[in-house]
N, C-alpha and C positions, 0 to 999 in steps of 0.2 A: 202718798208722798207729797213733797213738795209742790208738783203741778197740777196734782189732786184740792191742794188746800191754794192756791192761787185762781184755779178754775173757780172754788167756791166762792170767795172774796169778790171776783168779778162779777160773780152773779146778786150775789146781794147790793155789789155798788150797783149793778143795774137794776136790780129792782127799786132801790132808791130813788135813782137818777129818777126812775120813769114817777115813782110816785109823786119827785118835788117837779117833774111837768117840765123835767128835762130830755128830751126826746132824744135830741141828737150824740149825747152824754150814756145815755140810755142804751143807744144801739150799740156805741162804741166799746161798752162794756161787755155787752151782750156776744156781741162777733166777739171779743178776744175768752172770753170765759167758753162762748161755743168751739172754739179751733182748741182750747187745751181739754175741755172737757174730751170733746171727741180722741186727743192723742191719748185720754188715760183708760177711754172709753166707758165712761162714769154718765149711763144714758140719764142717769136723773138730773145731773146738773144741765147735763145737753138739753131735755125737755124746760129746763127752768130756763134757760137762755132763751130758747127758741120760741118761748112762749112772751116774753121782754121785749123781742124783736117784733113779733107778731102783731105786739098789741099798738105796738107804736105805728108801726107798715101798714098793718092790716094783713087780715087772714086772707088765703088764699080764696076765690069764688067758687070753684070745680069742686072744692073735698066734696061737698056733699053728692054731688054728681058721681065723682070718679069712685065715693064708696058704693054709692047705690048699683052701679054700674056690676063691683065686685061684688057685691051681695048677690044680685042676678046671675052673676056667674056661677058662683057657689051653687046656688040653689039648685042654677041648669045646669053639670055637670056634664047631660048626655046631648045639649046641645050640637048640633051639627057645624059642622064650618060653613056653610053656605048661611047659616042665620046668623052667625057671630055678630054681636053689638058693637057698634062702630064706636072707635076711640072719643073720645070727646075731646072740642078742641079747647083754648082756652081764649078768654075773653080779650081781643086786642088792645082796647082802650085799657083796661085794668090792666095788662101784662107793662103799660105804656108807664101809667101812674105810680104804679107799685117800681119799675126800674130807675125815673125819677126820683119818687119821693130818698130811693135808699141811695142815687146818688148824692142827694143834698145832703141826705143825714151823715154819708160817709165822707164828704170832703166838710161837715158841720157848716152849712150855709145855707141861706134863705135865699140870696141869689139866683136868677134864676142861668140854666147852662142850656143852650140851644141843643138841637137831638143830633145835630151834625158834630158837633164840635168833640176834639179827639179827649178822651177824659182823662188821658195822663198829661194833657197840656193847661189841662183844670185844674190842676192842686194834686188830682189823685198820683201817691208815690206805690210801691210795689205793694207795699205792708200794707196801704189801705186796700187797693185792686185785690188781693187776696183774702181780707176781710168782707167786702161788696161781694168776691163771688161766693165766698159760701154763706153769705147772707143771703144771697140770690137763689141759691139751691136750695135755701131751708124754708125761703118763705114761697118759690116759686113749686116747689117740688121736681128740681129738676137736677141734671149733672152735667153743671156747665164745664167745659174745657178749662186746668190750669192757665193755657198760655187766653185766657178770655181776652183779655186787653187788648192783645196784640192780631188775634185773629179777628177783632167785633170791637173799634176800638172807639165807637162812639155809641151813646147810648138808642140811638135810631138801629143801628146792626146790630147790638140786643137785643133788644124787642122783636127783629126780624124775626133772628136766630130761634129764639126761645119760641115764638109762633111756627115757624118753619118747622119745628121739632116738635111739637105740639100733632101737628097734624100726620107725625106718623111717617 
């Protein structure tokens, strides 16, 4: 339908954007084509989004970790609970970089925003904070709270958040 053929649109302006080495242009595309794609739930276009976002962000550090991990699970089935393989945490400094990088890209500035400072007093409006968190969930592999803003409203108490959750 109709939100089917706007998700796709979104997704080719974002592939664009990112080809003419417009980053911030790129992700904005990218979040809005990921939240329709996901309402039509059309995972091809969601993988094409999320791979736009990716390349601009950066990929997560852990996949390879967190797959290895479920491989070993697999394999060890009759593993016992006393041996279970400890969750793996994620990288501070990069959970740090990667929340940065995507709030500049989501409020489109090079600027830099201090880690205290509250980010809806930054530029960010609801529509952006909405796009930032499941930009967040897609690149961080995580599920951050709706009301995120408001509960973690500066990008220091994200980073916390998402480490604090990390470890389980």
């Amino acid at each position: 339908g109709d939100v089917q053929e706007q998700a796709h649109c979104l997704v080719i302006l974002a592939e664009i954007s990112f080809q003419d080495k417009k980053n911030e242009q790129a992700v904005d595309f990218g979040n809005r084509a990921l939240l329709l794609a996901r309402e039509v739930n059309d995972y091809t276009l969601e993988e094409r989004a999320a791979t736009v976002i990716n390349e601009v962000v950066g990929k997560p550090k852990q996949t390879q970790a967190v797959q290895q991990l479920e491989y070993q699970e697999e394999a060890m089935p009759t593993q016992s609970v006393a041996q279970e393989v400890s969750k793996p945490t994620v990288d501070p400094v990069w959970v740090k970089e990667t929340v940065n990088k995507m709030v500049l890209a989501s409020l489109a500035t090079d600027e830099e925003i201090h880690e205290d400072s509250p980010l809806m007093e930054t530029g960010m409006d609801s529509l952006t904070s909405v796009s930032f968190r499941n930009s967040l969930n897609q690149v961080l592999g995580t599920n951050l709270p709706a009301a995120l803003m408001f509960d973690y409203p500066s990008q220091r108490a994200i980073v916390d958040h998402v480490i604090e959750n990390s470890r389980g």
